[in-house]
C-alpha positions as CSV (number, residue, x, y, z in Angstrom):
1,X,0.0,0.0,0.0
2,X,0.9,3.1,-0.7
3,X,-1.0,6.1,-1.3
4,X,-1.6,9.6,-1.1
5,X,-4.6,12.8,-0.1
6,X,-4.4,16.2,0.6
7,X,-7.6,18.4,2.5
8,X,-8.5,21.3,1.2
9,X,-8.6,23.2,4.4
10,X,-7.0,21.8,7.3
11,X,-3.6,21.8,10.1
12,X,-3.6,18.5,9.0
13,X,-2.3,19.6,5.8
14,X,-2.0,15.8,4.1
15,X,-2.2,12.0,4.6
16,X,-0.4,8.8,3.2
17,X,-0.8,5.0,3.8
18,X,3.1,3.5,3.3
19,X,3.7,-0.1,4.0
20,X,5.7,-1.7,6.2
21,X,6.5,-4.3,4.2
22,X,10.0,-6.1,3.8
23,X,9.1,-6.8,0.0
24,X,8.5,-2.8,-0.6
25,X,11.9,-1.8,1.0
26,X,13.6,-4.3,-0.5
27,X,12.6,-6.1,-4.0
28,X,14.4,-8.8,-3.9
29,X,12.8,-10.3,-1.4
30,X,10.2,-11.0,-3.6
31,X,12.5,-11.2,-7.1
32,X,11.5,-8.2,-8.2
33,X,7.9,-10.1,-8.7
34,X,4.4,-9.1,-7.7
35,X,4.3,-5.5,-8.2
36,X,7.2,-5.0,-5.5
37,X,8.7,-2.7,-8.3
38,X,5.4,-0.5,-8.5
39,X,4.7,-0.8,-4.6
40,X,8.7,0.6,-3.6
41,X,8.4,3.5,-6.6
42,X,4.8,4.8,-5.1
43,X,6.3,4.6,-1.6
44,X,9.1,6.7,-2.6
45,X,7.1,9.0,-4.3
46,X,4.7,8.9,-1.0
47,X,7.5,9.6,1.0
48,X,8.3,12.3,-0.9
49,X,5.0,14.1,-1.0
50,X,4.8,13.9,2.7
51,X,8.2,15.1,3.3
52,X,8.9,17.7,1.0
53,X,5.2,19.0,-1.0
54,X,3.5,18.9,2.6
55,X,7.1,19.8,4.4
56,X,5.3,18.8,8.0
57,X,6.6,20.2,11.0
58,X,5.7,16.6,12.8
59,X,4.8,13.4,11.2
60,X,1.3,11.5,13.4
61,X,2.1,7.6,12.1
62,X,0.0,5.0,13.6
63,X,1.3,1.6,13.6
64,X,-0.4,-1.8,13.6
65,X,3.0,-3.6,15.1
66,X,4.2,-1.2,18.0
67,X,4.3,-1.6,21.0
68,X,0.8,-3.2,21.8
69,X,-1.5,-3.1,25.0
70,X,-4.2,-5.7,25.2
71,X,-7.0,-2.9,25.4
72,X,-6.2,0.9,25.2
73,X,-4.4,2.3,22.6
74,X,-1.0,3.6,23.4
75,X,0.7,6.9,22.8
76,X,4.7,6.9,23.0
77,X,5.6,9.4,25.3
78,X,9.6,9.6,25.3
79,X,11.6,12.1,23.5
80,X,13.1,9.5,21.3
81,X,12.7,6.4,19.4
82,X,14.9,3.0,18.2
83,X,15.2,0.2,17.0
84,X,15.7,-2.0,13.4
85,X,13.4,-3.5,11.6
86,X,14.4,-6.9,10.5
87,X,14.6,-7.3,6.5
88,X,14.0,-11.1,4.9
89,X,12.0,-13.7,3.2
90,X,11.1,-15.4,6.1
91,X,7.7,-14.3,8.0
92,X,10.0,-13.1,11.8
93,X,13.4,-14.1,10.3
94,X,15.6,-11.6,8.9
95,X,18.7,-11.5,6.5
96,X,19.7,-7.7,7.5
97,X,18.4,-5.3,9.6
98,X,17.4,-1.4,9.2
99,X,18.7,0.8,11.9
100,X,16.9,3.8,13.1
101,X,16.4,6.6,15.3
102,X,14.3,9.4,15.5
103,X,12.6,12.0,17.7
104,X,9.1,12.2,19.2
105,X,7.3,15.7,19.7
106,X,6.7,14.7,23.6
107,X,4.4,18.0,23.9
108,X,1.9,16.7,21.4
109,X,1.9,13.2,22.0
110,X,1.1,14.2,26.0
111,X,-1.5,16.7,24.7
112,X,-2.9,14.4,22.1
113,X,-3.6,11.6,24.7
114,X,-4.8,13.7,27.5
115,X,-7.4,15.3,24.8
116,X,-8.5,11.3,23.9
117,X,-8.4,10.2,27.5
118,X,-10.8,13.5,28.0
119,X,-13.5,12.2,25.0
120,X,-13.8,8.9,26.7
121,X,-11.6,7.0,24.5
122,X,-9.6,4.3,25.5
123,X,-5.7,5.5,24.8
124,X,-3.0,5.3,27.5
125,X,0.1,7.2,27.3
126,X,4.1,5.3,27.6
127,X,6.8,6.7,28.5
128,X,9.8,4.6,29.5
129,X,13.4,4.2,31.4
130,X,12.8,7.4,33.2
131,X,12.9,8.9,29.1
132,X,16.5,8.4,29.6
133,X,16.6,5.9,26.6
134,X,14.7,5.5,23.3
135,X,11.4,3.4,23.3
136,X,12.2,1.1,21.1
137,X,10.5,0.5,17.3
138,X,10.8,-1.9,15.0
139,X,9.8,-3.0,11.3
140,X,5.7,-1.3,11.8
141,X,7.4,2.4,12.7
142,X,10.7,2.0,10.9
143,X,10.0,0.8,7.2
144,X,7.3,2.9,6.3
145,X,9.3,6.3,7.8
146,X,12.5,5.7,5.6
147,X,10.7,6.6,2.5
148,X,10.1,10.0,4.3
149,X,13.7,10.1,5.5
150,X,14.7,9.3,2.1
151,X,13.5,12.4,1.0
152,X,14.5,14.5,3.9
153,X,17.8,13.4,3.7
154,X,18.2,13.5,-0.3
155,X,17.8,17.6,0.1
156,X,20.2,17.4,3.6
157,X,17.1,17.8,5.8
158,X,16.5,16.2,9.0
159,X,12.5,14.2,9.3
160,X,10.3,15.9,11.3
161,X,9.8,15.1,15.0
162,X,7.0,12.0,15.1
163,X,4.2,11.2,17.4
164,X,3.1,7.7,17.3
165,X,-0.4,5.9,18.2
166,X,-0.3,1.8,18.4
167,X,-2.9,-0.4,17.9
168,X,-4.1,-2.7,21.1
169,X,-3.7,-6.4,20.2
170,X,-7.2,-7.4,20.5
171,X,-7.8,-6.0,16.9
172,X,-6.6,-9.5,15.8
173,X,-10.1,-11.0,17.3
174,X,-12.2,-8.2,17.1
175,X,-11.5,-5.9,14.4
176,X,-15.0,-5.6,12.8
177,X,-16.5,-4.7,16.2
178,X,-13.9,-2.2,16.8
179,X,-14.7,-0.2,13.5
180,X,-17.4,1.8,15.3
181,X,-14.4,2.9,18.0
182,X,-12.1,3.5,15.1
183,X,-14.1,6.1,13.7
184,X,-15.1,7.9,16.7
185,X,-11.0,7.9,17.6
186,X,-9.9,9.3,13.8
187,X,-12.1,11.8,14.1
188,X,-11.0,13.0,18.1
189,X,-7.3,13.0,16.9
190,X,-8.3,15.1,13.6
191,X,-10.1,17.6,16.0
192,X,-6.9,18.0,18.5
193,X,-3.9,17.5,15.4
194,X,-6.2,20.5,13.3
195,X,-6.6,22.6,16.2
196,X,-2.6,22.9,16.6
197,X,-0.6,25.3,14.9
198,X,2.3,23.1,13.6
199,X,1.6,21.5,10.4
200,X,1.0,18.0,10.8
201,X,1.3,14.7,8.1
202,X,-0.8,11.6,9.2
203,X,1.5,9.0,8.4
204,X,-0.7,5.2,8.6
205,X,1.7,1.9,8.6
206,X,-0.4,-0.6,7.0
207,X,-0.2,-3.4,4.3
208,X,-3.5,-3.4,3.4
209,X,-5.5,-6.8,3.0
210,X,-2.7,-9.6,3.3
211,X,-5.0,-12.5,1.9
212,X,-5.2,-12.4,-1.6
213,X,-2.8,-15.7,-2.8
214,X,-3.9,-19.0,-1.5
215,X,-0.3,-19.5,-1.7
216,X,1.0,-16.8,0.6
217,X,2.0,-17.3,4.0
218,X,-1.7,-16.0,4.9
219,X,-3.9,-17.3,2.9
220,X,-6.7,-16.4,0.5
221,X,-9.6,-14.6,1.4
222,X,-12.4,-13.0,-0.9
223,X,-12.6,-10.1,1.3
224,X,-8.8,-8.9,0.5
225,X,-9.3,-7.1,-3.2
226,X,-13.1,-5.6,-2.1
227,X,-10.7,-4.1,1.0
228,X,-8.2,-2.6,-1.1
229,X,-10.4,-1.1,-3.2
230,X,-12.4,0.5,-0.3
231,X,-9.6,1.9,0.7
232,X,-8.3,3.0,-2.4
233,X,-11.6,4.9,-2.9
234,X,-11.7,6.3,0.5
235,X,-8.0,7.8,-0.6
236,X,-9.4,9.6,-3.3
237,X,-12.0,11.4,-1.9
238,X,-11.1,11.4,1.7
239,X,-14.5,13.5,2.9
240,X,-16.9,10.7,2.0
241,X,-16.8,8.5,4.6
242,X,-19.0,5.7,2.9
243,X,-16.3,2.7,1.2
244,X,-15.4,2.6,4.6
């Protein structure tokens, strides 16, 4: 997945969905098969219209494969952020790994969960080793923010502070019922990111549907290409709410 929008009027002054997969960072994981060759060109051009058309003061990503609670949602409270993400053709074995560290906007993040917490939502906030030490990130936070770095570091700019929002683990039972929740949170952290003067870039970690070869390491699922194309809809006219 990757993919691009841009409001009209708004502090959240644009949007992309950039995988995290391994086979988008690197081709030959998958031979240079499958549309990995399409999928890594649109996520460098991605990262390039977030970093440098939008130029973002802060980057919001939300990631699928954080740090996870059972329940809340979490927002990373520490000042910074590392890890590697691990690179291969195995599903949680690696060949190499991609190094990275970044900073966190601590001011938002803090603001941004109180401001959920407030609404009722269920978000708690981390912060961790006394903020003395990176929290750490891996593959969900790290692969889809090097096609931004990419960009900021082509034109010797450093990547905008980041605030990041994980997903609680229970979405892998209980995803359709949480799509009611999901909505009510977007819409809460549009309201507090567009309500703050720095110019913000929602930045989303997904993969999209990962079921549409019988033959892949997840299996085939009629729901995966009706997904995509939701979504894919959704992208181009962000304002109507209704493919999803």
């Amino acid at each position: 997945a990757a993919a691009a929008c841009r409001p009209a009027f708004a502090l959240v002054v644009g949007a992309a969905v950039l995988p995290h997969g391994d086979f988008a960072y690197d081709l030959s994981v998958a031979n240079f098969t499958k549309g990995t060759v399409e999928l890594h060109n649109g996520s460098l051009r991605a990262g390039r219209f977030v970093e440098a058309e939008l130029q973002p003061d802060v980057i919001f990503l939300t990631t699928p494969h954080g740090l996870e609670l059972s329940s809340d949602f979490l927002v990373y409270e520490n000042g910074q952020a590392a890890g590697v993400a691990p690179v291969g053709d195995v599903p949680h074995s690696s060949s190499y790994t991609v190094p990275m560290q970044f900073a966190l906007e601590e001011d938002l993040a803090t603001s941004l969960r109180a401001f959920l917490v407030q609404r009722g939502l269920k978000v708690t906030g981390l912060q961790g080793f006394s903020d003395s030490q990176p929290l750490p990130v891996s593959w969900g936070e790290i692969l889809p923010l090097t096609y931004v770095n990419a960009s900021a570091a082509a034109s010797g700019r450093r990547m905008p502070q980041v605030v990041i929002l994980s997903v609680p683990y229970r979405r892998f039972n209980h995803s359709a019922e949480m799509l009611p929740e999901l909505m009510e949170l977007g819409a809460a952290v549009a309201a507090r990111l567009e309500d703050d003067p720095k110019r913000i870039a929602w930045l989303v970690s997904a993969d999209l549907a990962h079921t549409h070869l019988a033959s892949g390491p997840y299996g085939f699922c009629p729901c995966a290409q009706p997904f995509d194309d939701a979504v894919a809809r959704w992208l181009q006219q962000p304002a109507d709410l209704s493919p999803l």
